[in-house]
C-alpha positions as CSV (number, residue, x, y, z in Angstrom):
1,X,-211.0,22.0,-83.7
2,X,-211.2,25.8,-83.1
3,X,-208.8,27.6,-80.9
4,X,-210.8,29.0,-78.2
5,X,-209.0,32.1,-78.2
6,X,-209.7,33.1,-81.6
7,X,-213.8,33.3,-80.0
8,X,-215.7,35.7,-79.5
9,X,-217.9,37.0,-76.0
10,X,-221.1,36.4,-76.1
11,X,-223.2,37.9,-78.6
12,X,-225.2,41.0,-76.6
13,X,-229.1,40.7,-76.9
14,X,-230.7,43.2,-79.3
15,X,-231.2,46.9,-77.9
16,X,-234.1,47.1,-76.0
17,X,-236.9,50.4,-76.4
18,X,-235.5,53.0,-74.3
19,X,-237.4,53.3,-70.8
20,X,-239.0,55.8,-68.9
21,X,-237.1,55.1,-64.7
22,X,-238.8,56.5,-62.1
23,X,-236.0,56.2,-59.7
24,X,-237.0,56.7,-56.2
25,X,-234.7,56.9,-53.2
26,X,-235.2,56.9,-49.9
27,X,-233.4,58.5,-47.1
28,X,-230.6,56.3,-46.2
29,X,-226.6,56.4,-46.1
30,X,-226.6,54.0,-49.4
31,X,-228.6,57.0,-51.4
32,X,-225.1,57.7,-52.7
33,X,-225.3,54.2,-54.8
34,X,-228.6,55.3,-56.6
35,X,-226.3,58.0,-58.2
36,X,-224.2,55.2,-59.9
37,X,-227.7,53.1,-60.8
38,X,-229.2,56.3,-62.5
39,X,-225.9,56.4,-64.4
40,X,-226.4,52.7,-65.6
41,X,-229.8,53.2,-66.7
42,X,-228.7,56.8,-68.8
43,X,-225.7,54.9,-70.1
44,X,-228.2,52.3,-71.5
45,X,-230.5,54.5,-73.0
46,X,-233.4,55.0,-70.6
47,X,-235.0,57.9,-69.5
48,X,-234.2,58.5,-65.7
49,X,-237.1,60.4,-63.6
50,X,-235.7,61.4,-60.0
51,X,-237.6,61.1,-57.0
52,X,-235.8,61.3,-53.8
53,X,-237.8,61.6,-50.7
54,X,-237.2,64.7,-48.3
55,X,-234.8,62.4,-46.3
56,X,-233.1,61.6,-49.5
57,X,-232.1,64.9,-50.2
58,X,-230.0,64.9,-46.7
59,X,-227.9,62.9,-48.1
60,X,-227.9,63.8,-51.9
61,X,-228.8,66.9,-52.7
62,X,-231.1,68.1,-55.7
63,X,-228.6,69.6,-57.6
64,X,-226.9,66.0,-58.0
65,X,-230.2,64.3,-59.6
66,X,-231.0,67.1,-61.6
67,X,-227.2,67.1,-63.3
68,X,-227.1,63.8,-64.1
69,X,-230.9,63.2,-65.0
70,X,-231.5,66.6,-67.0
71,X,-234.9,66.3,-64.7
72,X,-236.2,69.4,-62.4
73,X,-236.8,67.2,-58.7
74,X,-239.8,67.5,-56.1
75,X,-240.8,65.3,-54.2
76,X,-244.0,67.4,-53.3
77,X,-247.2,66.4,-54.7
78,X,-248.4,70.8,-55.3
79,X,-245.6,70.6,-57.9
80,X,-247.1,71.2,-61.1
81,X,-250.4,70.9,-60.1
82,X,-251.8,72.1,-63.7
83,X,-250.0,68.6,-64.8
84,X,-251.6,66.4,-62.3
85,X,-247.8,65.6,-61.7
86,X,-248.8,62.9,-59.2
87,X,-250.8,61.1,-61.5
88,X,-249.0,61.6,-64.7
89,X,-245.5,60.2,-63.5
90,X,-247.3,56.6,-62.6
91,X,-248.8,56.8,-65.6
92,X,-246.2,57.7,-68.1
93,X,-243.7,55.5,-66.2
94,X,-242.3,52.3,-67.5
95,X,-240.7,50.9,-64.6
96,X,-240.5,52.0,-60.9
97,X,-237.4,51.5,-59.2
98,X,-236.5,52.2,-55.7
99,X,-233.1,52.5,-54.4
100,X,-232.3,52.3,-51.3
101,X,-235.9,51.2,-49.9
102,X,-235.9,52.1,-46.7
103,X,-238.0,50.8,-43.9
104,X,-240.3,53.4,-43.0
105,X,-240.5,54.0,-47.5
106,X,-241.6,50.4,-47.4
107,X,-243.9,50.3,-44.9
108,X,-245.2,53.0,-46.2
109,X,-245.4,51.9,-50.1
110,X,-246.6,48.6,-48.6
111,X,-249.9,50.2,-46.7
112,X,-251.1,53.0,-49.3
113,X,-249.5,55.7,-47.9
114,X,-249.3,58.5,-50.6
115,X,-247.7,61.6,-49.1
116,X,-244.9,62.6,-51.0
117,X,-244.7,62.2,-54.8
118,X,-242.7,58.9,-55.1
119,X,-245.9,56.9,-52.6
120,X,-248.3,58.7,-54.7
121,X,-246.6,57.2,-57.9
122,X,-245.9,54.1,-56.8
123,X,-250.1,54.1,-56.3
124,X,-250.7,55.5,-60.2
125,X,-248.5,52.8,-61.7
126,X,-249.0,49.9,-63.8
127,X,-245.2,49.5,-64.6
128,X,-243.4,47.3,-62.6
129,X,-242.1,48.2,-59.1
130,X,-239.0,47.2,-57.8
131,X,-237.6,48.0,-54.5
132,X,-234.3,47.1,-53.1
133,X,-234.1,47.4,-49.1
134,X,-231.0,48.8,-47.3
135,X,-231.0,49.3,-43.3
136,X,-229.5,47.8,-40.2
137,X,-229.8,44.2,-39.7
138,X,-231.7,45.1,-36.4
139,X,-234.8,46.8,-38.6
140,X,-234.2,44.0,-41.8
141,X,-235.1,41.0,-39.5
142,X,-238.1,43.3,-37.1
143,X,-241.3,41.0,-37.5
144,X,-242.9,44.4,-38.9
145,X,-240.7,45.4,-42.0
146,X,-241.1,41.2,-42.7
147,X,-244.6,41.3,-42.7
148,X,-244.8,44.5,-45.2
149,X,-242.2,42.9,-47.6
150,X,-244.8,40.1,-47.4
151,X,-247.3,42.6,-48.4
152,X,-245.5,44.3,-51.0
153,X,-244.6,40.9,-52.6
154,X,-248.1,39.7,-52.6
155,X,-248.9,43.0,-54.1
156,X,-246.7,41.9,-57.3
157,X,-244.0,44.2,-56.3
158,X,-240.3,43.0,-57.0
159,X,-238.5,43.0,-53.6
160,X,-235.0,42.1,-53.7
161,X,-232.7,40.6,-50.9
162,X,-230.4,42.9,-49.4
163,X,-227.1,42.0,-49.4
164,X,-224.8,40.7,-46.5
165,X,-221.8,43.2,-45.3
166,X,-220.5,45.8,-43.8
167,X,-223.2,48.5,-42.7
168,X,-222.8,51.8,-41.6
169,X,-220.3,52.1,-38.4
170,X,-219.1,48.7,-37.1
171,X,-222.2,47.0,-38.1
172,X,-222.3,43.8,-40.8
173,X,-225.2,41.4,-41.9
174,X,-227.8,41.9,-44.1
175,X,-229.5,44.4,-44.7
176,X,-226.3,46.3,-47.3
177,X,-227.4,47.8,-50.8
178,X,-227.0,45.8,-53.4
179,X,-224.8,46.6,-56.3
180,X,-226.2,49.1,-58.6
181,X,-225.4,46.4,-61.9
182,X,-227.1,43.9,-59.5
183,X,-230.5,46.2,-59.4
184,X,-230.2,47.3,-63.2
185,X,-229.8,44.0,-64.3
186,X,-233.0,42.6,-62.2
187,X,-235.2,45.3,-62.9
188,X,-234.8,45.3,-66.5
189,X,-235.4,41.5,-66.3
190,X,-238.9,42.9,-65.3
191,X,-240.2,44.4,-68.2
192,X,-237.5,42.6,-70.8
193,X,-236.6,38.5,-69.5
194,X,-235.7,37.9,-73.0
195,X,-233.5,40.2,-74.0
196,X,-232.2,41.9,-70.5
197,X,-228.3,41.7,-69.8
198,X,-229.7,39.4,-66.7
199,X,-230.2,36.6,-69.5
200,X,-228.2,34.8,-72.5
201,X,-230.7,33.8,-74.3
202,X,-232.4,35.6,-76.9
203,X,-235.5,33.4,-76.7
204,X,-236.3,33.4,-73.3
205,X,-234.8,30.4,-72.5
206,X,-236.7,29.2,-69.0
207,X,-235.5,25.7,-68.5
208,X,-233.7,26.7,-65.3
209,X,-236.8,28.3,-63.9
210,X,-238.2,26.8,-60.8
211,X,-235.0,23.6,-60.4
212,X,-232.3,23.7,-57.8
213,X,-229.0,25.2,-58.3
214,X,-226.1,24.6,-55.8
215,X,-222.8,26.7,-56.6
216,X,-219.5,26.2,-54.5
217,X,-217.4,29.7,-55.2
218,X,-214.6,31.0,-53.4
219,X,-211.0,29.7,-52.4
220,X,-210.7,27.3,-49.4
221,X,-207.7,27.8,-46.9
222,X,-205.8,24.9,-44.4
223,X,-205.3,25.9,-41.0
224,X,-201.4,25.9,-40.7
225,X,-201.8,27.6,-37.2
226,X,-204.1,30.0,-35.2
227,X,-202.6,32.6,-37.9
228,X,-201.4,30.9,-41.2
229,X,-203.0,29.1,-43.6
230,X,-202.5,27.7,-46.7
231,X,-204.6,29.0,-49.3
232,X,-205.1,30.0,-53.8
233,X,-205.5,33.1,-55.3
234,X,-209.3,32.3,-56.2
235,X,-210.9,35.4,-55.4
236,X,-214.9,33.8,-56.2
237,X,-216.1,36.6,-58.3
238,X,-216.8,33.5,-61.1
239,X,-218.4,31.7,-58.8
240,X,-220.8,34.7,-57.3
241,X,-221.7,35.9,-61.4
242,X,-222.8,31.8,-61.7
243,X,-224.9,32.6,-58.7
244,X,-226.2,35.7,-59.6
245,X,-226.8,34.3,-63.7
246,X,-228.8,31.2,-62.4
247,X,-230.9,32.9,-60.2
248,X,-232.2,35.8,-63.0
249,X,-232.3,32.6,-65.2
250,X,-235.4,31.4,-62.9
251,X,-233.4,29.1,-60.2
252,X,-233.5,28.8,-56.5
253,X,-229.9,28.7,-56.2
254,X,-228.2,27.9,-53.1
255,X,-224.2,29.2,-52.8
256,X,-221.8,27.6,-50.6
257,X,-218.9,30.6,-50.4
258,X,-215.6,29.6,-49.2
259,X,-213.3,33.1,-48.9
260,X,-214.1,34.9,-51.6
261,X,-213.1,38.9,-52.3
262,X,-216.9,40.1,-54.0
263,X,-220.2,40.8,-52.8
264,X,-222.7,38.0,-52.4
265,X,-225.6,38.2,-54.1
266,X,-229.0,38.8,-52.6
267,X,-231.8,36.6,-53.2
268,X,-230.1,33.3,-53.1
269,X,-229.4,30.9,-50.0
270,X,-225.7,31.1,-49.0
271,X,-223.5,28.9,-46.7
272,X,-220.2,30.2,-45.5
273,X,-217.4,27.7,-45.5
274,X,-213.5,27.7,-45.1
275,X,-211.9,24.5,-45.2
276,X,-211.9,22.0,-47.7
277,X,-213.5,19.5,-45.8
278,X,-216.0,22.0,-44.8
279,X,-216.6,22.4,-48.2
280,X,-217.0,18.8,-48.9
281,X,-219.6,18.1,-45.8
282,X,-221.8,21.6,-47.0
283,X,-222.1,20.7,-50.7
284,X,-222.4,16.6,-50.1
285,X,-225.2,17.5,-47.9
286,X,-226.7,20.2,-50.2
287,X,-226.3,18.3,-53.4
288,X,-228.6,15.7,-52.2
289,X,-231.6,18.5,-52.9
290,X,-230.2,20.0,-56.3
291,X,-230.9,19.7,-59.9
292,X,-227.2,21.4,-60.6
293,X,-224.7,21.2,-59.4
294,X,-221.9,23.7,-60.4
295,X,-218.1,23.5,-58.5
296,X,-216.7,27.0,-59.5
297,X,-214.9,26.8,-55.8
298,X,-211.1,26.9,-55.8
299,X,-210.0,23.6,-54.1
300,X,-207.0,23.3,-51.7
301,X,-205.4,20.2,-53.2
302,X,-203.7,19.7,-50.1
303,X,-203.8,20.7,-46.3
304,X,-201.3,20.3,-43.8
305,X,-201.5,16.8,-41.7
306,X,-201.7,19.0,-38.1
307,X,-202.3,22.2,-37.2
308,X,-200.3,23.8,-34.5
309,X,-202.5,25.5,-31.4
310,X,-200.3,27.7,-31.1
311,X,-198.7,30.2,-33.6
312,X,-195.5,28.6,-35.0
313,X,-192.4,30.8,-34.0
314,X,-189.0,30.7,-35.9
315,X,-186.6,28.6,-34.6
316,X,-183.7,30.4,-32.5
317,X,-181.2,27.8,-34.1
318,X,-182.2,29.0,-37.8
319,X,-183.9,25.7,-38.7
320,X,-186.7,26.0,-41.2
321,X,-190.0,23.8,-39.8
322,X,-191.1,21.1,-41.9
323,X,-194.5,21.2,-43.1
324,X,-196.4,17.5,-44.1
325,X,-198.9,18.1,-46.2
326,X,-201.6,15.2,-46.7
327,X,-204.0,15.3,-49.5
328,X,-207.8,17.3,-49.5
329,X,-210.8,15.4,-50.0
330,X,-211.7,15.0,-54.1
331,X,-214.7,17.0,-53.8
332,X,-216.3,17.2,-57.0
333,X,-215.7,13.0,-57.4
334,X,-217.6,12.8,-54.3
335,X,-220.6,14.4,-55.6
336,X,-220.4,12.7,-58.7
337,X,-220.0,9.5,-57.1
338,X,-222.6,10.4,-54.2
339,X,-225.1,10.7,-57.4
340,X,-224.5,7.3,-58.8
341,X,-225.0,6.0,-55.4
342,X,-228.6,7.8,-54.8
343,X,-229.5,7.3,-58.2
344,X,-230.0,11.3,-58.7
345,X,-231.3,12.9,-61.7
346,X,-229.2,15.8,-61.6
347,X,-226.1,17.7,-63.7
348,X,-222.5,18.1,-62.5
349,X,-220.5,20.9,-63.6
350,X,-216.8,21.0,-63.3
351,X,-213.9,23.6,-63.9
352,X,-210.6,23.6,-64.1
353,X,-208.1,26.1,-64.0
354,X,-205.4,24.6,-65.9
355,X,-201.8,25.6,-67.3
356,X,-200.2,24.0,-70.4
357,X,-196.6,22.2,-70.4
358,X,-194.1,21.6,-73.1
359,X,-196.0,18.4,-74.2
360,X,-199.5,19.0,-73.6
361,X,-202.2,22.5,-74.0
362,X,-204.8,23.4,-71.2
363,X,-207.5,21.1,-73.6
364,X,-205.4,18.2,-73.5
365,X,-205.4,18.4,-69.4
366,X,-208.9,19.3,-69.1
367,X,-210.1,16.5,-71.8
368,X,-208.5,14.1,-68.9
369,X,-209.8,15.6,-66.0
370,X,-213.5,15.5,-67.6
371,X,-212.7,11.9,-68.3
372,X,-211.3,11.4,-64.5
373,X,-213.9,13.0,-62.9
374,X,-217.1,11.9,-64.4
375,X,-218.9,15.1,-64.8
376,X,-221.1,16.1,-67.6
377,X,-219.7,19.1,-68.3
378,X,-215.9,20.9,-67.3
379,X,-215.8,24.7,-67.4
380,X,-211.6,25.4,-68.4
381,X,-209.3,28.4,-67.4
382,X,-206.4,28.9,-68.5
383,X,-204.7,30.8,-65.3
384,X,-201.6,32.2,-64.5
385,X,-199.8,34.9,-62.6
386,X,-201.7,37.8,-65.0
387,X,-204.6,35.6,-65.8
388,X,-208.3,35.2,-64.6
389,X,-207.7,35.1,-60.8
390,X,-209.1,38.6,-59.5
391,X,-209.8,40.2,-62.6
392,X,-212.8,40.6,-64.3
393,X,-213.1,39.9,-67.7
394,X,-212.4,36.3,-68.0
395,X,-212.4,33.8,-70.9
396,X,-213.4,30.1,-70.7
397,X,-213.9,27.0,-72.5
398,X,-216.9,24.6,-72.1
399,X,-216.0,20.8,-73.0
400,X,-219.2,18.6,-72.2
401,X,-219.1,14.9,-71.8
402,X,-221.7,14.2,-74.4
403,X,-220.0,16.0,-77.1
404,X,-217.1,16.1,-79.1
405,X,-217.5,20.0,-79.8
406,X,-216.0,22.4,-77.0
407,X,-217.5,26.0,-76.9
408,X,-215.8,28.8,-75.8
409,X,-216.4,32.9,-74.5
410,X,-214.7,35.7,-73.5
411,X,-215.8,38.8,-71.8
412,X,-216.7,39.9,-67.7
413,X,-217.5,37.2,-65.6
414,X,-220.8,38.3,-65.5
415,X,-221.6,37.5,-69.5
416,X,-219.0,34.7,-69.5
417,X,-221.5,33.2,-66.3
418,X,-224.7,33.7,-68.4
419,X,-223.0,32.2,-71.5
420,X,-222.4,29.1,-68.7
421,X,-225.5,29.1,-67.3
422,X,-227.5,29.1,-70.6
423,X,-225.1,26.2,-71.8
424,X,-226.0,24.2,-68.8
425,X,-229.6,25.2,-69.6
426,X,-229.4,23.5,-72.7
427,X,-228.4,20.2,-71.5
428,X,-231.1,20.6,-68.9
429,X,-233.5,20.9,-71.6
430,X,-232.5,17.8,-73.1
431,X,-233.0,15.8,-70.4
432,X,-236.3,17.1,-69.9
């Protein structure tokens, strides 16, 4: 047997051609985050065109694009005229990206509009166009901005989800940015599935496409009072890359998030949840519909048997309170158990964050809880104090019901999820 530390990451996918980005941003507070995506896609190799509308450049400037693109920016279509800029920049373009997409850009892609020299692009391309909105809930959920993301989709245009969080001012719901690697990595799913960072598989792997992905990610926590709670150290960012690595893998992936300390992603479903039982009633209920089911959530083993209405104050004789603690639902039993019962046709991923003793390693307790618990396959951690819990280069080790042989990965949670997800892939396969 191999010692799963001695493994390496996944293997990275061959390096693609570089690309010629047009990178267009619209006028909007998140303009600031294009900066950090034109940096991914130099970093990477590609060629970064600039095109910030007028608005744009309110809120960053010219000089910034042209520093860290090398690029001269306009946005005016009597800019090298003797060029036919307008045309030549749609034409010589490999991929259109545009970041933030505003509402007014949008509706504006979406009807023909081609006033500036980022519309007029958009118009000359055959590349692949992505856009990824960012604006107040309010203008997200209008009728009007719904109907033209209708329009752009149906166009063949790449529309991504906008994220849910805090906006500018007080404001939070959709309608936030997503992350910049979030944007790189679909885009250059676009024009490279195969081999793009958003996939494991250098074959193109599709067997995910099209089925039904529930993840649970997150920590749950047990009301002790109005104000405490008992609670882990889980802080879902495992859970969110699994998400994230089964949706560019071709799923419809529904997340049920407990409390979790990362950005969710766009483009999936998402349930919010806190309790343990709440988690339990969510993914029972969702299960019933899914093809996978993966339980990356950090489960409260226990919760306390009442919770005070009132916030518990200390005792002005010194006594410490005495806190009964009754046992949590056996969540991912119960959806193993609920499949037997329906007679499903689904797979059931586990994990376990284990710790060794003096008598047995984190294998020996996960090779029992696999047994115990009846799912096909059991994603291991070995945690502690300095170890996988908020950080983000993880390491794990897959042990599958079927097989003797465990396989293992380090690296970010984000390749340690696609190195997951393309192992559950394969057992999907071979089910047919």
């Amino acid at each position: 047997m191999t010692d799963p530390h001695s493994r390496d990451a996944p293997v990275p996918s061959a390096p693609r051609a570089p690309l010629r980005v047009v990178l267009g941003v619209g006028g909007g507070i998140a303009a600031y985050k294009a900066a950090l995506l034109s940096r991914l896609f130099s970093e990477a190799g590609h060629h970064v065109v600039p095109m910030p509308t007028e608005a744009a450049l309110q809120f960053v400037g010219a000089p910034t694009w042209e520093a860290l693109t090398g690029e001269h920016v306009s946005g005016s279509v009597f800019d090298r005229i003797d060029t036919v800029n307008h045309v030549a920049q749609g034409q010589a373009a490999d991929l259109v990206v545009i970041a933030p997409a505003t509402a007014d850009l949008m509706a504006r892609v979406a009807h023909g509009h081609a006033d500036d020299l980022l519309t007029t692009t958009v118009l000359a391309t055959a590349a692949p166009v992505l856009l990824a909105p960012a604006m107040h809930t309010e203008m997200w959920q209008n009728p009007a901005t719904q109907r033209n993301v209708a329009l752009l989709r149906g166009h063949g245009h790449t529309v991504l989800d906008p994220a849910s969080g805090r906006l500018t001012g007080k404001d939070s719901g959709p309608g936030r940015l997503p992350e910049p690697q979030e944007i790189f990595d679909a885009a250059l799913a676009l024009v490279d599935p195969a081999s793009s960072s958003a996939h494991s598989s250098s074959d193109g792997d599709d067997a995910l496409r099209g089925r039904r992905v529930l993840v649970t990610a997150g920590g749950t926590r047990e009301a002790l009072d109005p104000v405490r709670f008992l609670g882990n150290r889980s802080s879902g960012k495992q859970g969110v890359a699994l998400a994230r690595a089964a949706r560019d893998a071709g799923a419809h992936v529904h997340l049920i998030a407990a409390h979790v300390e990362t950005e969710l992603p766009s483009g999936v479903d998402i349930t919010r949840v806190s309790s343990a039982r709440e988690l339990q009633d969510a993914t029972l209920a969702a299960a019933r519909e899914a093809d996978v089911v993966i339980m990356a959530a950090a489960v409260a083993d226990y919760r306390p048997d009442t919770v005070g209405e009132h916030k518990m104050k200390k005792s002005e004789d010194g006594a410490d309170p005495v806190i009964r603690l009754v046992r949590n639902p056996d969540i991912l039993r119960a959806v193993v158990a609920q499949r037997a019962e329906r007679s499903l046709e689904q797979l059931i991923v586990g994990f376990a964050a284990e710790t060794g003793d003096a008598e047995h390693s984190v294998l020996d307790f996960a090779r029992a809880k696999l047994a115990r618990k009846g799912c096909d396959l059991l994603v291991l951690n070995e945690v502690g104090t300095d170890k996988v819990f908020g950080h983000d280069d993880t390491e794990v080790t897959v042990l599958s019901a079927r097989s003797s042989e465990d396989r293992g990965a380090r690296g970010t949670k984000d390749e340690v999820a696609r190195f997951v997800v393309q192992r559950i892939a394969e057992d999907v396969r071979t089910d047919g």
